[in-house]
C-alpha positions as CSV (number, residue, x, y, z in Angstrom):
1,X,130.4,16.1,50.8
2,X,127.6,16.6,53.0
3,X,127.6,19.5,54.7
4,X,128.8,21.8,52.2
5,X,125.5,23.5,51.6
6,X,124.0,24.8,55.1
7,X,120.6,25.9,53.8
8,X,118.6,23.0,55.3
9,X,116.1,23.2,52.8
10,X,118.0,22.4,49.7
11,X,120.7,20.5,51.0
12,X,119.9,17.5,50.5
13,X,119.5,17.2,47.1
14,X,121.9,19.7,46.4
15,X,124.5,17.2,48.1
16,X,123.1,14.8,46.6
17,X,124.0,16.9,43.2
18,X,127.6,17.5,44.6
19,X,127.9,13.4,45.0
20,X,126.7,12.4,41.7
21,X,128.5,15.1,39.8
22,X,131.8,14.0,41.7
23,X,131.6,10.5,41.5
24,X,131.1,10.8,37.4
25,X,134.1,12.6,37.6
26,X,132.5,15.5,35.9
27,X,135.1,18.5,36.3
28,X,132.5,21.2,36.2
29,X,128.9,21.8,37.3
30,X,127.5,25.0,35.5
31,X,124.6,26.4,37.4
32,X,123.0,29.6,38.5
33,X,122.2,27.7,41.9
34,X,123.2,30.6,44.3
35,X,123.3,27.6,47.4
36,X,125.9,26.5,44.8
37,X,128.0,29.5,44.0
38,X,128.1,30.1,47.3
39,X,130.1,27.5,48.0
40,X,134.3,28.6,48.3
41,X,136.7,26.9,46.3
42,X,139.1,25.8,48.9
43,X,136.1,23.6,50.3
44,X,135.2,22.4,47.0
45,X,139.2,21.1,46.7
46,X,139.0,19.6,49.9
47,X,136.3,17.9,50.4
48,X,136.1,15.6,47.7
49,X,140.1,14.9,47.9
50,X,138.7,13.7,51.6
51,X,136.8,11.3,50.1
52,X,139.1,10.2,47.3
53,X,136.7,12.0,44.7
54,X,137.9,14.5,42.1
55,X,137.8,18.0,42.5
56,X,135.2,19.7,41.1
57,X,134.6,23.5,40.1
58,X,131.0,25.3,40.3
59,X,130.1,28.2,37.3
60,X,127.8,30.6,36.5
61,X,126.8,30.4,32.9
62,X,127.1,33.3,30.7
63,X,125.2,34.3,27.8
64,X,127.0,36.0,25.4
């Protein structure tokens, strides 16, 4: 999953997020991250079905 977030700054712990959160096979990370949201869906399929992880969907939180 490295190399899903390209802003060299954060990207290591924010793969590092991405890891963790797959490999508890956690279906959903709820974030207002934008390095996150930024990240497409297809991708977000892919990769992880690459590495035999589940996939995983990134969302915004809402306040209602």
């Amino acid at each position: 999953m490295v190399g899903l977030v390209q802003t060299r700054k954060f990207a290591l712990d924010t793969n590092l997020l991405l890891i963790e959160t797959a490999l508890a096979c956690i279906p959903c990370l709820v974030t207002s991250d934008h390095h996150l949201l930024e990240i497409d869906k297809p991708t977000l399929i892919k990769v992880p079905g690459d590495l035999d992880l589940p996939a995983m969907q990134i969302l915004y939180p809402k306040v209602y």
